[in-house]
N, C-alpha and C positions, 0 to 999 in steps of 0.2 A: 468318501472315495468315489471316484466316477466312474465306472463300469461302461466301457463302450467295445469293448469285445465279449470275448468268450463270457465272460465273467458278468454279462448280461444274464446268464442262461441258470437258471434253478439247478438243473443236472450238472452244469461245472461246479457250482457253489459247493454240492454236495461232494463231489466226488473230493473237493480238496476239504472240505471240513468231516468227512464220514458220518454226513446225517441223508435223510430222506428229504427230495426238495417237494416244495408244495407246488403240481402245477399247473395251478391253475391263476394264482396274484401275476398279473401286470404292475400292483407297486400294494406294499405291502411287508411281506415277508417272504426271503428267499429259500428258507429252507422251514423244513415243518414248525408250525408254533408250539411252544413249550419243550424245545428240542435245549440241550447244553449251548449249542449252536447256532441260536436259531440269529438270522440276518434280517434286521429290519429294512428294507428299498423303499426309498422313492422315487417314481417316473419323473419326470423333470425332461426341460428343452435347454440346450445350452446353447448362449448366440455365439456368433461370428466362429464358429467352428466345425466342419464335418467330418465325420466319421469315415476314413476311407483305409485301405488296404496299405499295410503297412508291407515293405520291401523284404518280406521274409515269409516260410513257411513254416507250419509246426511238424511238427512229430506224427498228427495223427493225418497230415495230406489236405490242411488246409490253408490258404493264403490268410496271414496276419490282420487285427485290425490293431488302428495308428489313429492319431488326432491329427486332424491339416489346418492352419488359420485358415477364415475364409469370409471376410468380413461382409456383413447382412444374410450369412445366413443362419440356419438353426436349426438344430440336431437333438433327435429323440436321447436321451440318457438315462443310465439309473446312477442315485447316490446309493452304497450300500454302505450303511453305520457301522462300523466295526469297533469293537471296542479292542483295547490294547492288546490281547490273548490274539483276537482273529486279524488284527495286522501284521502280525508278524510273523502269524502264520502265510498269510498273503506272499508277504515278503520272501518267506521261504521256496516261495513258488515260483514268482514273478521273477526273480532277481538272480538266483543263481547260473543261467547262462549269458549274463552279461547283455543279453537283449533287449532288456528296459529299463527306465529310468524312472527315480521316485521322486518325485515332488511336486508341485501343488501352484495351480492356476491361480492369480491373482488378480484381482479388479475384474471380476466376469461377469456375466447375466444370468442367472438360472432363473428357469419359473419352475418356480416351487407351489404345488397347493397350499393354500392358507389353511394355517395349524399355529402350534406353540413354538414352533421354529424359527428364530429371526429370517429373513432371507442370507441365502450365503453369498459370500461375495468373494472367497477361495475356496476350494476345493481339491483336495489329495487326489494324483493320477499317477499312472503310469503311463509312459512316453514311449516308443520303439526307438533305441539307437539306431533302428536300420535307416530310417526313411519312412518314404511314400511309394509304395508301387507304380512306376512310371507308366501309364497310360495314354499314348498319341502326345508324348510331349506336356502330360501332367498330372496328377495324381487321379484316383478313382475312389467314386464314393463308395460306399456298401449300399445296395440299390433297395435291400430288404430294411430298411434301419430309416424313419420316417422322417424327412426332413422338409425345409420348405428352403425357397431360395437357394437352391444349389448353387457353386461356383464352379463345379466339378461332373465331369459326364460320371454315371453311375454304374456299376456292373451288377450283374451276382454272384454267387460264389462261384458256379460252373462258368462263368465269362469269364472271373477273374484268372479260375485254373485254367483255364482253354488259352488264354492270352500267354502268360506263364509258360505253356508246353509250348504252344506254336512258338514261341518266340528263342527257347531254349534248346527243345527238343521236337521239330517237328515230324520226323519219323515215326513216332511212337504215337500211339491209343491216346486217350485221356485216358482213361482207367488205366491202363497199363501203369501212366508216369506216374498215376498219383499211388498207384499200390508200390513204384520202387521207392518212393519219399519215403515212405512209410517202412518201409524192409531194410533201405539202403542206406545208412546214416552218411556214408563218402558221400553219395550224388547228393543226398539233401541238400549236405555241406555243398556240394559245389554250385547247386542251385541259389543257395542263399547268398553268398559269395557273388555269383551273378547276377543277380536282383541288385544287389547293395553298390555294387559299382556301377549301374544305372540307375539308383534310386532320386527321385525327386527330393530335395533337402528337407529336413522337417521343418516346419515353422511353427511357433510358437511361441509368441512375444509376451504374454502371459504367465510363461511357464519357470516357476524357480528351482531349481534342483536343490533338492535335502539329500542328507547326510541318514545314512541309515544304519542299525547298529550291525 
């Protein structure tokens, strides 16, 4: 599975499986070793794809991330191995507000370090039904997430939310907007709603949709 949001990060891993994340691995394992739980990663580049801001916000006040084609370029990624049990735990997470979609890249490049692993040449994701967060007329990369050949100008997360407020709500703080994301489920809603009717279309010409139980 390809991990190119939140689900990068040891502390999300944990909070949705209830272990301790180790954190200190960059690829390895994402949650402590010898745990019920434990998530084995590997860091990996994925070509002609970057990792940018998907046309939606969460719950906790921060702008989404999405996968955008984006051919010659190449995006830092983790694969995180899940066996059957922690998929569908995933699933339980990922899927139930209709936000994403499951299935799985086909004919890709990943660099993988050399090990016992064939290279892969599909890989399980998740997709944002939203979009791309429209930025000056095209999508935005996530600036902190190491890529090379961009095709996309880059933000960080405080650009991304600064763009987002100016362009919605520019009366208000930043701080202010992002603590009513967070309080306010109406205005979330109507924030995401307003992103998604400008959002840059996803592209993804690799991408097959599965059936999930």
């Amino acid at each position: 599975m390809i991990a190119h949001g939140s689900n990068r990060a040891p502390e999300q891993l944990a909070r949705k499986y209830g272990a301790e994340p180790d954190q200190g691995l960059k690829s390895g394992s994402a949650l402590a070793p010898g745990t019920a739980d434990e998530i084995p990663v590997t860091l990996t580049r994925l070509h002609d794809y970057e990792v940018v801001y998907s046309a939606h916000m969460t719950r906790y006040g921060a702008v989404a991330a999405n996968l955008q084609h984006a051919p010659g370029a190449e995006t830092e990624v983790f694969i995180t191995w899940l066996n059957a049990t922690q998929l569908q735990r995933m699933h339980d997470t990922e899927l139930g507000g209709e936000i994403y979609r499951f299935g799985r890249l086909n004919d890709v490049q990943l660099d993988q370090p050399e090990g016992p692993i064939p290279p892969l040449r599909s890989v399980f994701v998740y997709l944002s039904r939203a979009g791309c967060l429209r930025v000056e007329d095209q999508p935005a990369g996530i600036a902190t997430i190491p890529a090379a050949r961009r095709q996309f100008p880059a933000l960080n997360q405080q650009e991304a939310l600064e763009e987002v407020r100016r362009r919605l709500y520019p009366g208000r703080e930043l701080d202010a907007f992002i603590l009513s994301v967070i309080e306010d489920p109406d205005l979330r809603r109507s924030v995401i709603e307003a992103l998604r009717s400008d959002a840059v279309a996803l592209e993804a010409p690799h991408f097959e949709l599965l059936d999930t139980p």
